[in-house]
N, C-alpha and C positions, 0 to 999 in steps of 0.2 A: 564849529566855532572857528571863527577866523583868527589864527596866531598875529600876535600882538608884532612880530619881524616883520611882516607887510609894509609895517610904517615907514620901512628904511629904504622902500622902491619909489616913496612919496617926490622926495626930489627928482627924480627921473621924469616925471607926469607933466607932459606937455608937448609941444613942439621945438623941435630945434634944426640951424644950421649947421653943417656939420662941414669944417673946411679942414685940409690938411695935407701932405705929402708924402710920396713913399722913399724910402728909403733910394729907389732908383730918379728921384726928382718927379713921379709924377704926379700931377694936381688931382686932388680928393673934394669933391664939392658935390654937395646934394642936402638932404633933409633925412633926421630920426625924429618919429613920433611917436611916444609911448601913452598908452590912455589902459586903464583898467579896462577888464573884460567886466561886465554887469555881474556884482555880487562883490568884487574887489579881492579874489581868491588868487586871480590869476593876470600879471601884466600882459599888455600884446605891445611889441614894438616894431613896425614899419622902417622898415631903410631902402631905402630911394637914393642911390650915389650913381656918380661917372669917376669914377679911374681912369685917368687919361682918357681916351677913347673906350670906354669898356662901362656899358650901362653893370650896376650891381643892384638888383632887389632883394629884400628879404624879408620875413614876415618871422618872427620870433615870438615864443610863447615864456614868460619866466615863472616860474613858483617856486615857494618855499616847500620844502626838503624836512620837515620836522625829523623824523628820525637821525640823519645827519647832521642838521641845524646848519645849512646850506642853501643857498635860491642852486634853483635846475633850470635850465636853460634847452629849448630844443628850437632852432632857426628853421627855414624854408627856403632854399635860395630860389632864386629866378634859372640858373643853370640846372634846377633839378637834384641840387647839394641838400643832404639832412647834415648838420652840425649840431650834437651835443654837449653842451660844458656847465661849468658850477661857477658859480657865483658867490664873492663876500665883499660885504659890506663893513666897514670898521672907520667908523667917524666920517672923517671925510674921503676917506681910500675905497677906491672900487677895485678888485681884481677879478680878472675870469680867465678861467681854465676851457681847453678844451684840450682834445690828442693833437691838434695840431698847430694851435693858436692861444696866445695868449696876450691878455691885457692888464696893463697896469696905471690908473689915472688916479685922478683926485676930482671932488667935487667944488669949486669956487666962486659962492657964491649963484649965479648963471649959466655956470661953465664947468663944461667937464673938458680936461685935456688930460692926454695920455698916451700911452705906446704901444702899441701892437706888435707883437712879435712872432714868428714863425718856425717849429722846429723843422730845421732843413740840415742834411748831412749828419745827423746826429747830435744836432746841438741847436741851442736858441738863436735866430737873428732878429734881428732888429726889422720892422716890415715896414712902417706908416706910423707918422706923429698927426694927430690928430686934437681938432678943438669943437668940440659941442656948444653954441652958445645959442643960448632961450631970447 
């Protein structure tokens, strides 16, 4: 039976541009497209960016976590990267964990923006602000 939390990946379902900057000034431009996998168990989300000069793909899988009562996250990068994180959802707040990244945005309307951060030296920085727009 498919848990009723699913519904809260609903705004995510689509296509979008995804523009923004890093914290070192450089331009963030490309596309995220998230569409259900057949059955609607499980999201897959496509990212398609250039970092400065620096193509970035990824192919991400999200599911809900019942036990935890958590979305789970496992990415695929283009460089051959596995990244794991968790995922919550709370109105309009998206956050996501992982060991070495972290995100804090809001959903508005069309648009998600948010902040990406990186633990480096033993502590959080600041990495790329970023705008999703449908």
């Amino acid at each position: 039976m498919r848990n009723e939390k699913l519904k809260l990946l609903e705004p995510f379902i689509g296509h979008w541009r995804t523009s923004g900057n890093t914290v070192d000034g450089n331009l963030v431009e490309g596309t995220d497209i998230y569409e259900w996998v057949e059955g609607e168990f499980f999201l897959m989300h496509k990212v398609s960016v250039q970092i400065d000069d620096q193509k970035v793909s990824a192919l991400e899988i999200i599911h809900y976590d019942d036990m935890d009562d958590i979305f789970r996250a496992q990415s695929f990068g283009n460089d051959g990267s596995i990244t794991i994180s968790s995922m919550k959802i709370m109105d309009d707040i998206i956050l996501i964990f992982g060991d070495n990244e972290r995100f804090q945005g809001n959903f508005k309307g069309s648009r998600i923006k948010g902040v990406w951060e990186r633990f480096v030296n033993n502590e959080w920085q600041p990495w790329m602000k970023i705008e999703l727009i449908k």
